[in-house]
C-alpha positions as CSV (number, residue, x, y, z in Angstrom):
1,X,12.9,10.0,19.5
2,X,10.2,11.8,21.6
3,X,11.4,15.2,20.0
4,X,11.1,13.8,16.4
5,X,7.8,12.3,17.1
6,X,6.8,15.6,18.6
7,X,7.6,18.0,15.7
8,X,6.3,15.5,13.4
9,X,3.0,15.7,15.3
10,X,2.9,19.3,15.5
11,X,3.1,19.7,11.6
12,X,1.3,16.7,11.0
13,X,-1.5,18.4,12.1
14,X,-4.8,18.9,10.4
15,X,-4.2,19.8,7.1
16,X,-0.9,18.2,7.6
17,X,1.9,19.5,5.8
18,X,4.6,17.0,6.5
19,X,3.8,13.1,6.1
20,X,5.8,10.5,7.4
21,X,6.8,7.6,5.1
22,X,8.0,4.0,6.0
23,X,11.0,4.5,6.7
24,X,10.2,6.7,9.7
25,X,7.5,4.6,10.8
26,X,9.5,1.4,10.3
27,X,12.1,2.6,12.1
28,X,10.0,3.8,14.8
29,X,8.4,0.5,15.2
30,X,11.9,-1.0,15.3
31,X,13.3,1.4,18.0
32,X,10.1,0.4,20.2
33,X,10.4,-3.6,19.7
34,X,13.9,-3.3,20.6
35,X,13.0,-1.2,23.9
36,X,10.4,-3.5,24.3
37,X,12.8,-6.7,24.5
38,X,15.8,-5.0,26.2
39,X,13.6,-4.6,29.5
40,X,12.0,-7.9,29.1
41,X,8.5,-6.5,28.5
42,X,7.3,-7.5,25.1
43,X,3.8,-8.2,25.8
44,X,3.2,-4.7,26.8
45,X,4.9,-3.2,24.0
46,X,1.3,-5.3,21.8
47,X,-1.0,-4.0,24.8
48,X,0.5,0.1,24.1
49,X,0.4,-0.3,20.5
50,X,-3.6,-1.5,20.5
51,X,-5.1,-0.1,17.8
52,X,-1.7,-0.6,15.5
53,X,-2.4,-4.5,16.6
54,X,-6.6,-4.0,15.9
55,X,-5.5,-2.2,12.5
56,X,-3.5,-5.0,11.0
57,X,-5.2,-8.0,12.5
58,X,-8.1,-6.2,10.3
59,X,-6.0,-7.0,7.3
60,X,-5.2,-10.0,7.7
61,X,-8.7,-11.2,9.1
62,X,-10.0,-9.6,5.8
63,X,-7.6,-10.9,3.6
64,X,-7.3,-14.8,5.1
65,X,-11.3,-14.6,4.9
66,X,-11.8,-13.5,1.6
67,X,-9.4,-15.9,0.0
68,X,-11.3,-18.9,2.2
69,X,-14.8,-18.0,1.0
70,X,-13.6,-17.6,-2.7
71,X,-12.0,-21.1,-2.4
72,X,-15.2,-22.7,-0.5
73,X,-17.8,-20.7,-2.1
74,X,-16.9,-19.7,-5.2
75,X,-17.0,-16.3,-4.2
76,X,-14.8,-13.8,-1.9
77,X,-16.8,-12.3,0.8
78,X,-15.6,-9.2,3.1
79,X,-15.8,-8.9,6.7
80,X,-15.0,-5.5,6.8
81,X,-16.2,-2.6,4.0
82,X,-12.5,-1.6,3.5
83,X,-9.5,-3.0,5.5
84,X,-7.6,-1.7,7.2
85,X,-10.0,-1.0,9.7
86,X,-10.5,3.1,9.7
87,X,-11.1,2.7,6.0
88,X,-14.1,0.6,7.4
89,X,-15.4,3.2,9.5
90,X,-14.9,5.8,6.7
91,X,-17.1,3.9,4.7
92,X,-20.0,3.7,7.2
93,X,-20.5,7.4,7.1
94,X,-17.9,8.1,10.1
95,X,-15.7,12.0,9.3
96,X,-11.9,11.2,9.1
97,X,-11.4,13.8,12.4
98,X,-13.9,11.7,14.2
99,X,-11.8,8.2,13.6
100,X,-8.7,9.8,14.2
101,X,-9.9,11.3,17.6
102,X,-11.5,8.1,18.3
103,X,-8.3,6.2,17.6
104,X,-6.1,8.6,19.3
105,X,-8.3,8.4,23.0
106,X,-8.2,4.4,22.0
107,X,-4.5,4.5,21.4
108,X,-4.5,6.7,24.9
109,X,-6.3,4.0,27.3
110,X,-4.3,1.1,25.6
111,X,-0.8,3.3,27.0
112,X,-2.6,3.7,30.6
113,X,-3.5,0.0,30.6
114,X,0.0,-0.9,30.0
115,X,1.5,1.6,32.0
116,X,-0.8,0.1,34.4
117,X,-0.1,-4.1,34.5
118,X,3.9,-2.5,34.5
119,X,3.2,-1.4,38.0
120,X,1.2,-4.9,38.8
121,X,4.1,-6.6,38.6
């Protein structure tokens, strides 16, 4: 697994020439949760995977929210510009290279931090 996911990040580079679809990244997020719940540590697999977390609790906070405001006031209103979330920041002027950088050091600090309350206990 950590070979695949590093030749797929090594080509995936800017401009990327290979793309991974969903049945890579689904069965990437499968091999985790299953790692995640055969050494009894769930809760850190949700701390790790932050921004994944931040990215689709965007959707759904944009999505649960615009159907209650089209219901109550007649009218959907957006939280965010564009969900998922880095479509948001896109939108407010930010480079695609500067979300992904600022996502990958985010996505960084959220592995120490759960590398980190694994050693607390």
């Amino acid at each position: 697994m950590i070979g695949a996911g590093l030749g797929f990040l090594w080509f995936n580079c800017h401009p990327a020439r290979v793309f991974m679809g969903d049945t890579g990244s689904l069965a990437l997020g499968g091999v985790l949760g299953i790692i995640a719940v055969l050494i009894h540590q769930p809760f850190v697999l949700v701390i790790a995977g932050g921004v994944f977390v931040v990215e689709a609790l965007s959707v759904l906070l944009q999505t649960g929210w615009f159907k209650y405001t089209r219901r109550t006031r007649g009218q959907g209103q957006r939280l965010f510009l564009m969900a998922p979330l880095h479509h948001h920041f896109e939108k407010r002027g930010w480079y695609e290279s500067q979300v992904v950088t600022r996502f990958y050091i985010l996505g960084i600090l959220c592995a120490v931090v759960a590398l980190s309350t694994l050693k607390i206990r």
